[in-house]
N, C-alpha and C positions, 0 to 999 in steps of 0.2 A: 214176506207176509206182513202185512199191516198188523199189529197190536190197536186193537178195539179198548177204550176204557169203560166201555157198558154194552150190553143188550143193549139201552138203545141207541148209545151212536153207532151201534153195528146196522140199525133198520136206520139210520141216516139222520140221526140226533132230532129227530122232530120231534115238536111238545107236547103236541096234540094228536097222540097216536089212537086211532080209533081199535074196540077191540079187535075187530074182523080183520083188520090188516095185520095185528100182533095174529092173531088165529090161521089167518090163510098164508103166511109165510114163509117159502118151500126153504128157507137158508136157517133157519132155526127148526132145534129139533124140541118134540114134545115140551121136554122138562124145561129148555131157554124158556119154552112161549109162554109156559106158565110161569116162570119166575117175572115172567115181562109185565102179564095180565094181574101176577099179584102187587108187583109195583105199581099199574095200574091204579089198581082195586084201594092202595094204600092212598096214592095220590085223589084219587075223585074222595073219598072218605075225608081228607083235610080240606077239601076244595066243596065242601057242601053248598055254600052259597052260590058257588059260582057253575057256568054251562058250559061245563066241556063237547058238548054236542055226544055226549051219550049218558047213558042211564048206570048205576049198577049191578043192574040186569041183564044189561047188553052184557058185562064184563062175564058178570054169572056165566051166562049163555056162550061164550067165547069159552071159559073157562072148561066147560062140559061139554064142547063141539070137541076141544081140541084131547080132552080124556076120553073121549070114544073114539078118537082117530087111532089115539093110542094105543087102544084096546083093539083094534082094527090092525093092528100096526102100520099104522097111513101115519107119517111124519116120522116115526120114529129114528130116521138118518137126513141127514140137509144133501140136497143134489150136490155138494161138494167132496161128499162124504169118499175118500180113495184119492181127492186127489192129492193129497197132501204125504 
């Protein structure tokens, strides 16, 4: 098994991760996605000047997709989930 040194080189160490992709990602479960979106959420907040190709609303919005899924119980285990 690979040891991961973050959420995100676990989604493939990209910089510029959009919220919908931390949101619709079946290998992370709820609480990762949120830990990721509020990394996010910290990152665009220092980056105010600059265009990460999303808003803080999109993150909002990712953020409250992915707590109703939860509540849904949709995400709540990664497809990996047994094999280990």
């Amino acid at each position: 098994m690979m040891v991961f040194d973050s959420l995100r080189d676990r989604m493939g160490g990209h910089d510029n991760l959009s919220p919908q992709q931390i949101a619709h990602n079946t290998l992370f479960t709820a609480t990762e996605k949120i830990d990721l979106l509020h990394q996010l959420q910290s990152q665009h907040a220092s980056n105010e000047g600059d265009d990460l190709g999303f808003s803080a609303e999109d993150i909002d919005a990712a953020i409250a997709q992915v707590r109703q899924g939860a509540e849904n119980n949709v995400g709540a285990s990664t497809v990996l989930k047994g094999d280990f």
